[in-house]
MARTI-716286 format. One record per residue (C-alpha): residue number from 1; residue in three letters; x, y, z. Coordinates in steps of 0.001 Angstrom, whole numbers. Example, Ala and Ser with C-alpha at 12.3 -4.5 7.8 and 13.67 -1.06 7.14 Angstrom:
[lummi 1,'ALA',[12300,-4500,7800]]
[lummi 2,'SER',[13670,-1060,7140]]
This chain:
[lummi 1,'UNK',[-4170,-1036,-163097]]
[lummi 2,'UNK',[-6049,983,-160537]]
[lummi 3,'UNK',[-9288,-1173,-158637]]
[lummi 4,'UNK',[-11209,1624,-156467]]
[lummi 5,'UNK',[-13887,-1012,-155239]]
[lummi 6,'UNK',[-14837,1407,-152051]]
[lummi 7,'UNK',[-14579,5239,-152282]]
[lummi 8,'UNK',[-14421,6332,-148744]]
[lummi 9,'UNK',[-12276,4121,-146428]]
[lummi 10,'UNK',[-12358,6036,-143205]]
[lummi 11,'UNK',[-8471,6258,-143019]]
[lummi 12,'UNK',[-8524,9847,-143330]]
[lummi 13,'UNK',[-10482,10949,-140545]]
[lummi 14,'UNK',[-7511,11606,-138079]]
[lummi 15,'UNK',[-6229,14598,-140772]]
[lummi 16,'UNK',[-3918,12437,-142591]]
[lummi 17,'UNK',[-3244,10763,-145955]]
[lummi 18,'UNK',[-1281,8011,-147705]]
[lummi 19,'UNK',[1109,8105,-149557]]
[lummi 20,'UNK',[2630,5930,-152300]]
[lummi 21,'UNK',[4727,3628,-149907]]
[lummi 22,'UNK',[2316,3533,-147010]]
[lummi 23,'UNK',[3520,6181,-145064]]
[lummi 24,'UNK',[891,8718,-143740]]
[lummi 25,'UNK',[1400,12754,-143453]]
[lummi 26,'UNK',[-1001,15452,-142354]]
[lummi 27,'UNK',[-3678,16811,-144788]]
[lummi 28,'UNK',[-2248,19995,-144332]]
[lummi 29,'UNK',[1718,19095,-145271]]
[lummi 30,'UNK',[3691,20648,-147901]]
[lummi 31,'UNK',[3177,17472,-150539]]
[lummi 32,'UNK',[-539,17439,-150358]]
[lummi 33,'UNK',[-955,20921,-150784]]
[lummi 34,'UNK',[913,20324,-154122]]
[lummi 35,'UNK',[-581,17330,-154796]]
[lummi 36,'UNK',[-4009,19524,-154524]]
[lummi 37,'UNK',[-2876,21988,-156477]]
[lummi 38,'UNK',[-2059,19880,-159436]]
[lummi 39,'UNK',[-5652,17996,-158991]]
[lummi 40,'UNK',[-7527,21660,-159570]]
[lummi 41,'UNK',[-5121,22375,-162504]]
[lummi 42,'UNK',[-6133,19149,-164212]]
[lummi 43,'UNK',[-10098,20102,-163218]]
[lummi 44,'UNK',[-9338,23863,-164555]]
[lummi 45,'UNK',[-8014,22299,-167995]]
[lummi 46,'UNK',[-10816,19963,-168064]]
[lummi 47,'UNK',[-12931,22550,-168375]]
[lummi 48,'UNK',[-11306,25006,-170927]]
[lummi 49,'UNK',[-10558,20896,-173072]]
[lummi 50,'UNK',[-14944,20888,-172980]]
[lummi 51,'UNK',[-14948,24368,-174272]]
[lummi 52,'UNK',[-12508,23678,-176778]]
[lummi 53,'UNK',[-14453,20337,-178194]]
[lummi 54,'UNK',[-17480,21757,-177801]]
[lummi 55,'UNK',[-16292,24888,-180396]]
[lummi 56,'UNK',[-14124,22652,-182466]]
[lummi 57,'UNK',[-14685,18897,-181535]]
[lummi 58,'UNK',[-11842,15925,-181095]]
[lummi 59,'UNK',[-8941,18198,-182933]]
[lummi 60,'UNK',[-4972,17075,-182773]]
[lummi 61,'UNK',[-5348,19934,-179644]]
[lummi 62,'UNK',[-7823,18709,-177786]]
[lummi 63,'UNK',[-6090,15522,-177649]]
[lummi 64,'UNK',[-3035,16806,-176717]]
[lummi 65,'UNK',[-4764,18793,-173619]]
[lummi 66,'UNK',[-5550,15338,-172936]]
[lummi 67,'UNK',[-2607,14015,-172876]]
[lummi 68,'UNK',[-1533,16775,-170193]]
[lummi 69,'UNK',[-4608,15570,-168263]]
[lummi 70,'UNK',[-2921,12037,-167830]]
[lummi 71,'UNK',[485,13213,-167360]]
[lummi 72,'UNK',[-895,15690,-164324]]
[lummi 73,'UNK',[-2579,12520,-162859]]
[lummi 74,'UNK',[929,10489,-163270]]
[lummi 75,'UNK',[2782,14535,-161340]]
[lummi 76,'UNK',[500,13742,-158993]]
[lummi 77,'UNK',[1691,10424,-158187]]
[lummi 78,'UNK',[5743,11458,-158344]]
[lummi 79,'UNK',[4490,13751,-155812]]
[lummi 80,'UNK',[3167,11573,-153924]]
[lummi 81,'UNK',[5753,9049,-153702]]
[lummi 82,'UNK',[8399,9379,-151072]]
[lummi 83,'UNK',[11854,9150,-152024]]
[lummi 84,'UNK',[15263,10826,-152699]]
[lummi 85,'UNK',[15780,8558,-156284]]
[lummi 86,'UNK',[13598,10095,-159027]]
[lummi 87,'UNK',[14380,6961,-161430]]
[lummi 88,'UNK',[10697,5820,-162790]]
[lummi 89,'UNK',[9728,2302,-162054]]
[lummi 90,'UNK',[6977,-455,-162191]]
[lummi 91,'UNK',[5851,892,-158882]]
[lummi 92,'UNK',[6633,4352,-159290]]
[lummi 93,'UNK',[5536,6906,-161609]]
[lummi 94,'UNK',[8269,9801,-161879]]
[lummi 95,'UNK',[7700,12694,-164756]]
[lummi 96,'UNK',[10570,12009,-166640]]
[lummi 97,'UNK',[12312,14487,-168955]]
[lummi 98,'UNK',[10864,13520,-172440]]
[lummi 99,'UNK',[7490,14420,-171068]]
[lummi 100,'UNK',[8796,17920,-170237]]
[lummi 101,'UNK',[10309,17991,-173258]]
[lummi 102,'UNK',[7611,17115,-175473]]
[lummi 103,'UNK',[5740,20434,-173889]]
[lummi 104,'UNK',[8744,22305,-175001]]
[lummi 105,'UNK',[8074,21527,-178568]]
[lummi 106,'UNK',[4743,21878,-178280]]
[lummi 107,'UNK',[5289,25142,-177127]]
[lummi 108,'UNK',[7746,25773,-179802]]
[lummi 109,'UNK',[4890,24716,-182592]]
[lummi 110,'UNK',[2539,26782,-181199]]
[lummi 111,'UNK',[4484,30151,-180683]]
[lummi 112,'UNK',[5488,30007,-184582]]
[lummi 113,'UNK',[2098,30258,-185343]]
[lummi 114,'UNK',[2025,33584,-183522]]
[lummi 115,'UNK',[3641,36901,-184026]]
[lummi 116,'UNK',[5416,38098,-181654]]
[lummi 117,'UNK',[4192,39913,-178175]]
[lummi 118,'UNK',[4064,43785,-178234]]
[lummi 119,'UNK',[2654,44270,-174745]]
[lummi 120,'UNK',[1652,41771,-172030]]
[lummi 121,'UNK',[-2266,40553,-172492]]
[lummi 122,'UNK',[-4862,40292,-170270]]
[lummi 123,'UNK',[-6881,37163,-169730]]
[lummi 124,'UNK',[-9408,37499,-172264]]
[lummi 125,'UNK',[-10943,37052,-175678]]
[lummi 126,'UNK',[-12697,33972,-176188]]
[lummi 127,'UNK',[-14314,31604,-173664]]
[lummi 128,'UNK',[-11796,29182,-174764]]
[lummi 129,'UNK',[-8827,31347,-174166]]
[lummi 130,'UNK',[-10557,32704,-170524]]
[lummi 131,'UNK',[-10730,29410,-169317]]
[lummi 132,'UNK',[-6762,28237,-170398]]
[lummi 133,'UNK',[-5728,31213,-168963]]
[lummi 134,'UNK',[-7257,30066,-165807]]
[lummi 135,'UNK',[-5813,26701,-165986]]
[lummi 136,'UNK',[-2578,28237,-166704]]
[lummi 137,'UNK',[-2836,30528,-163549]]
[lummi 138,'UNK',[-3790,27262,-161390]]
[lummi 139,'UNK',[-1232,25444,-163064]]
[lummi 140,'UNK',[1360,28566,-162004]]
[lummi 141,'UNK',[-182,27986,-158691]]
[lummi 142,'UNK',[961,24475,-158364]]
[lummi 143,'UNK',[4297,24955,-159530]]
[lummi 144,'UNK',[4687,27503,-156813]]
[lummi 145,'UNK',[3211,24809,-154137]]
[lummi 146,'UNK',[5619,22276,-155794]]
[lummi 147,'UNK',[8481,24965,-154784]]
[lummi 148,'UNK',[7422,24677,-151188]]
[lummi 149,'UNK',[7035,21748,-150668]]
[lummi 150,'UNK',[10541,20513,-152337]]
[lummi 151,'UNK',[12024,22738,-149331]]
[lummi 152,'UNK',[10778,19833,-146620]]
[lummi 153,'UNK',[10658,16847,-148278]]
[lummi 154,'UNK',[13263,15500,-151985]]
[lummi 155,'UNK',[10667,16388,-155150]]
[lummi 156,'UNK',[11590,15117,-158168]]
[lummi 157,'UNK',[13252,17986,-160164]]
[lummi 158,'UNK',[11208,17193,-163562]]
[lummi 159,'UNK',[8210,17807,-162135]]
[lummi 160,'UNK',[9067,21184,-161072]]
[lummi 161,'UNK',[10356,21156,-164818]]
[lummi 162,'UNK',[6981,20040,-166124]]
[lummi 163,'UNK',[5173,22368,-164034]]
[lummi 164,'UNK',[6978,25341,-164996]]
[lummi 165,'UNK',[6575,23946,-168976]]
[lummi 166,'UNK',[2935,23821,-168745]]
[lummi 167,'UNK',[2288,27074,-167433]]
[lummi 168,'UNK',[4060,28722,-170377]]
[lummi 169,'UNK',[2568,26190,-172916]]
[lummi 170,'UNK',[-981,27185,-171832]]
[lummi 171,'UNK',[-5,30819,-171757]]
[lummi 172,'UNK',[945,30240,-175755]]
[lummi 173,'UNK',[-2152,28369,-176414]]
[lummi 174,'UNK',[-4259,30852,-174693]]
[lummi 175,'UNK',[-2927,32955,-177675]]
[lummi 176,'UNK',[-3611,30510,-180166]]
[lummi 177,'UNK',[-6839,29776,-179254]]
[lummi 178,'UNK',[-7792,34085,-179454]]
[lummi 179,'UNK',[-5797,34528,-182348]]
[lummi 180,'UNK',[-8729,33125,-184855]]
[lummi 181,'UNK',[-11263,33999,-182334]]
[lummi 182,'UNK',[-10601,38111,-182544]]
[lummi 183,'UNK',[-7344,38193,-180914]]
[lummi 184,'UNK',[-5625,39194,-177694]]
[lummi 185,'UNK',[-6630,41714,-175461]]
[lummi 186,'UNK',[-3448,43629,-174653]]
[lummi 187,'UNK',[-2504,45834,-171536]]
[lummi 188,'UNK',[-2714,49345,-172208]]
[lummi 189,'UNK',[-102,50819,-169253]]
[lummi 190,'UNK',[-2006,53436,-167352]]
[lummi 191,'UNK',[-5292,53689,-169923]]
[lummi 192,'UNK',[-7826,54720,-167258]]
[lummi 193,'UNK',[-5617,57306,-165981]]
């Protein structure tokens, strides 16, 4: 269990962090960056969850967007732990491959409730829909942070995994969400021509 007792501790003043094991990097390193990226992800879905509860309430979706909440905190702290073995333990948290998994069949329950594409979409429609697709777009963000940073320091390979997932799963539930709110707005190639 986590005890935050004191909120500022004066440790980063110098332009560093901790990290899992103690060590310290620069604010600016490759890890953090991630590790920042991930933390606005999780505050962009937070935001399109409120939308969603607020339209529909405590559904079996909302509560799975909650579920990615917690499993973004736990990315963050694989990212944040140091190491070249990715094996989860009672000290470390490592995504592991069931939780990228269970996004992949998420993703496969909500794309048969679709038909299928017939032109890219833009990010539109509902309020709802706006707001995943700017999770998802954070989220794509991370992943792409994630990438950099695994070419300085060993990142576990399922959270790249789970990164990439999530991006595609919001992307699909961006659709469900429009498709009984009006539907998708789709990219017309070269209408204002």
């Amino acid at each position: 269990m986590v005890k935050l007792n004191k909120i500022y501790t004066r440790t980063g003043d110098d332009g560093t962090t901790g990290l899992v094991d103690g060590s310290r990097v620069s604010k600016t390193a490759a890890r953090l960056q991630a590790i920042g990226e991930v933390d606005e992800a999780n505050c962009a879905l937070g935001v399109a969850i409120q939308s969603l509860a607020a339209d529909e309430g405590d559904t079996p979706l909302v509560n799975d967007l909650r579920r990615i909440q917690n499993d973004l905190f736990d990315l963050g702290a694989d990212i944040a732990t140091p190491g070249e073995s990715f094996e989860p333990s009672p000290m470390e948290l490592r995504i592991i491959a069931p939780q990228v998994e269970w996004l992949e069949a998420a993703i496969d329950a909500a794309n048969a409730q679709l038909p299928p594409l017939t032109s890219f979409i833009l990010p539109g429609g509902s309020l709802p829909a706006v707001q995943m697709h700017m999770a998802r777009v954070i989220s794509r963000r991370a992943e792409r942070a994630l990438v950099a940073a695994s070419l300085e320091v060993a990142i576990n390979p399922q959270a790249l995994h789970y990164l990439n997932r999530l991006s595609d799963y919001l992307f699909t539930l961006c659709r469900l969400i429009n498709a009984t709110r009006g539907g998708d707005i789709l990219w017309v190639p070269g209408a204002s021509r």
